[in-house]
N, C-alpha and C positions, 0 to 999 in steps of 0.2 A: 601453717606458719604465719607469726604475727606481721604484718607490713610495716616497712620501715621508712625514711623520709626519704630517702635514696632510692628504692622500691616504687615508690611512687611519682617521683620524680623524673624515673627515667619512662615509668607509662604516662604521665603526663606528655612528658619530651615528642615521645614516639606518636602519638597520636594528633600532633601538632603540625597541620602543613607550612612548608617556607613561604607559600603563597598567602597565608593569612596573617603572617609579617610583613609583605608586601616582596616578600625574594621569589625568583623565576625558579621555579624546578626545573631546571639544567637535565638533558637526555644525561641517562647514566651514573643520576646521583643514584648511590645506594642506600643511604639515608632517607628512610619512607616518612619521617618526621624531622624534628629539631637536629642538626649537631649538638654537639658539646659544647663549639664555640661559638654556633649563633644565640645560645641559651643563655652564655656568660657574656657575650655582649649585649645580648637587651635587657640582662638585668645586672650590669655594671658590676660584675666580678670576675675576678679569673679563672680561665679557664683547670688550673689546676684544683680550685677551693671546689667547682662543680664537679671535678672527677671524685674529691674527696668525699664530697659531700653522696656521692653515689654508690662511692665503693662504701660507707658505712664508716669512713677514715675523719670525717669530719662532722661531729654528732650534734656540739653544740649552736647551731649560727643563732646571731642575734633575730631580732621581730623587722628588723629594718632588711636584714637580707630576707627573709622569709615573706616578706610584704612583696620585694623585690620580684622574688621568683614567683608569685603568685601573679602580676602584671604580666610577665614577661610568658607564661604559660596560658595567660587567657582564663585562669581559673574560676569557677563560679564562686559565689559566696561561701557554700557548703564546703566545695572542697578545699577554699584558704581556710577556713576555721579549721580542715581538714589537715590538712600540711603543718600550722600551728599546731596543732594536738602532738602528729608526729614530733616536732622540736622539742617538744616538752616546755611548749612556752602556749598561755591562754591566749585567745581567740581575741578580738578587739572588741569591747565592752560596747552595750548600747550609752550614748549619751555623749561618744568619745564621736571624733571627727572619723572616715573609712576612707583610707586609702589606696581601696580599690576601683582599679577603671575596670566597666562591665565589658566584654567579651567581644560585645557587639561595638563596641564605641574603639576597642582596639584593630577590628580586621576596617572598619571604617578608617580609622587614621592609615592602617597602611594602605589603601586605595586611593587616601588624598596628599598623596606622597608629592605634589608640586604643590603642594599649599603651605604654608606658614600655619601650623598648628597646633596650640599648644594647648595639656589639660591640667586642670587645677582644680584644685580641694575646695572643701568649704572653707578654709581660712586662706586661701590663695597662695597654697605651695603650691611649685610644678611637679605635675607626677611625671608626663608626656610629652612627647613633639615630634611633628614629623621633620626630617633630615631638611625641607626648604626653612624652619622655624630657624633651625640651626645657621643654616646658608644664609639668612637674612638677618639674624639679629645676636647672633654670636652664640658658639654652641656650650650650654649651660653644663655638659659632662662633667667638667672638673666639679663641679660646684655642691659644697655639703648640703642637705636637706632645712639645715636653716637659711641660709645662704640664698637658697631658690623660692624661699618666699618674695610675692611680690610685694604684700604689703610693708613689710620691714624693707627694702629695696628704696620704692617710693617715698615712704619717713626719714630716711635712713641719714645721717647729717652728710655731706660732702657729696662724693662721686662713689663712693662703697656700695656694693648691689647694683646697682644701673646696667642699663644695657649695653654691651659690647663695644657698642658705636651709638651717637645720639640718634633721639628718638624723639622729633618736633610730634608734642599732643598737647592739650588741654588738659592739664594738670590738674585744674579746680575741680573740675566735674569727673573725674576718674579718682580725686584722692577724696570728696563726699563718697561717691558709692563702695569703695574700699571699706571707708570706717564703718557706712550704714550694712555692710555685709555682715561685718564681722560682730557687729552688733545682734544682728540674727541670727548666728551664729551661737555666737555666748547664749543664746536664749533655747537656740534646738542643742547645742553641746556642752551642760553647764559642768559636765564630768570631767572634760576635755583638759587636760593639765597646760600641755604643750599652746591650746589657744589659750588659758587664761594667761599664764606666763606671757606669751607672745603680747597679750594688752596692757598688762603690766610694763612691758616693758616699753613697749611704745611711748605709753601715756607719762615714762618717765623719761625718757629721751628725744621724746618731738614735741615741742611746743605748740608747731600745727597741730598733729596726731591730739594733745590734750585737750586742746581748745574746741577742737570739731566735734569730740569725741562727749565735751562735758556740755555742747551746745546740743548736743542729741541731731548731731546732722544726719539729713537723709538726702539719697540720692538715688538713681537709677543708670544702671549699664544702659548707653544710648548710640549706637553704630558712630562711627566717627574716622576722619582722615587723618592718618599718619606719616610723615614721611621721615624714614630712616635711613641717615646720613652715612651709608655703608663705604669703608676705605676705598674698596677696588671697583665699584658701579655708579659712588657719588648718589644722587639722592634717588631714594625709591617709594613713591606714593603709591600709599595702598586704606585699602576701606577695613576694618577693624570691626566687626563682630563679635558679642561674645551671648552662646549659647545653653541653653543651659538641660542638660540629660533629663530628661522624663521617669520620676521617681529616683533619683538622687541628687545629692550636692554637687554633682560635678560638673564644672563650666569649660565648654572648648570658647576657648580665643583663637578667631578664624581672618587670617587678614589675608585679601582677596585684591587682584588689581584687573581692570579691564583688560580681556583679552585685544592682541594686535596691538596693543600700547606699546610706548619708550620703555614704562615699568616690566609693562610683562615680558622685555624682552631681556631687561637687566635681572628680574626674579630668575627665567630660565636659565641664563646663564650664569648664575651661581648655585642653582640647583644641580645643575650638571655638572660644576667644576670643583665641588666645596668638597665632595669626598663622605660627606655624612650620612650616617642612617638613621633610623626612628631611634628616637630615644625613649630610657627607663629609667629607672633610679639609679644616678651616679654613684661612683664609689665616693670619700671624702678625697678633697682637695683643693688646690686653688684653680682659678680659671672663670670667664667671661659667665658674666647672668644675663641670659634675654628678660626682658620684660617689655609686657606690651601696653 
């Protein structure tokens, strides 16, 4: 019998532990891998569209849910091409940006579940983050896949895209290595539709963005102090790293504070009280952008 995306997604589900999400197997769950509804929360759908999509009731999904559930399953490369096929939609072309996080960078994020962490593409959408990223700098869920890039954010004229709550950094030298990214970018993804549009559109809507961009600016990601101005902890100072995955494009933004500190005691306490879990690709909506 031929396999079908529901088929395979419920062997995906099943062979999936809650503990490589970062959840406790509970004595007595009977559930030997994913629910239903931890599957449609970490890949920002409802839990009814996953029944459908299993019982064979819901054939068509877009590449954006199908990207989604591929994150959210841990999927290798092979088997997201793989799951794509099932949809009857193609595989993500070479030369295009991948918006897949590898397997190993996702059980890692749920182990660093008191960290501010979040992961991004080669044009710096957010794919990722763990539940402190959210507790710290506003939780990006609502927010559409445009929406959550950071470079359009940064450009972006007024307060539109920003983060949740201010976020004192060094803007000159964070909005050089932006441009000098995406500049390399265009150079390793020149197929990539979504990033040329996305420099188009900059380079007509930001004057900064134009001017940096036709000075051929360059920059480098360089560790740096942040302190973000959170309503209910008042200011939280933290060190800001950004990492970048050994054979891929994808960069974790890793912001860390001295343990025993004032901060780390304001981070734990909104890790604990904020209610949030690791994030995937949200559904579309409105609602807070972290950016770091």
């Amino acid at each position: 019998m031929d396999e079908t995306l529901g088929m395979a997604l419920r062997r995906w589900r099943d062979r999936l532990s809650p503990i490589d999400i970062g959840r406790t197997a509970r004595p007595g769950r009977r559930a030997a891998g994913l629910r239903r509804e931890e599957l449609a929360e970490l890949a920002g759908l409802s839990v009814d569209y996953v029944v459908r999509m299993e019982q064979g009731r819901a054939t068509n999904p877009s590449a954006q849910v199908v990207a989604s559930l591929a994150r959210a399953l841990q999927l290798e490369p092979e088997e997201r091409d793989y799951a794509y096929r099932l949809a009857g939609l193609l595989p993500p072309h070479e030369g295009t940006i991948s918006t897949h996080v590898p397997a190993g960078v996702q059980r890692m994020l749920a182990r660093l579940g008191e960290f501010p962490v979040g992961v991004f593409s080669a044009d710096w959408t957010l794919l990722s983050w763990t539940p402190a990223w959210a507790a710290l700098l506003g939780d990006p869920g609502g927010r559409t896949h445009a929406e959550r890039n950071l470079v359009r954010a940064v450009f972006a004229s007024g307060p539109r895209g920003l983060a949740a709550w201010p976020v004192q950094q060094d803007g000159a030298t964070l909005s050089f290595a932006l441009v000098a990214d995406l500049r390399a970018a265009l150079v390793t993804y020149p197929r990539d539709r979504g990033l040329v549009e996305l420099v188009e559109e900059l380079h007509s809507t930001s004057a900064e963005f134009a001017r940096l961009w036709d000075e051929g600016a360059v920059g480098l990601h360089v560790s740096a102090r942040k302190t973000v101005v959170h309503p209910q902890v008042g200011e939280v100072t933290c060190d800001c790293d950004v990492l970048t995955v050994p054979g891929t494009d994808i960069r974790l933004v890793v912001y860390t504070v001295a343990a025993g500190s004032a901060d780390a005691e304001k981070l734990e306490f909104l890790r604990v009280t904020s209610g949030v879990r690791v994030g995937g690709s949200p559904p579309p909506g409105p609602g807070p952008f972290s950016a770091p």
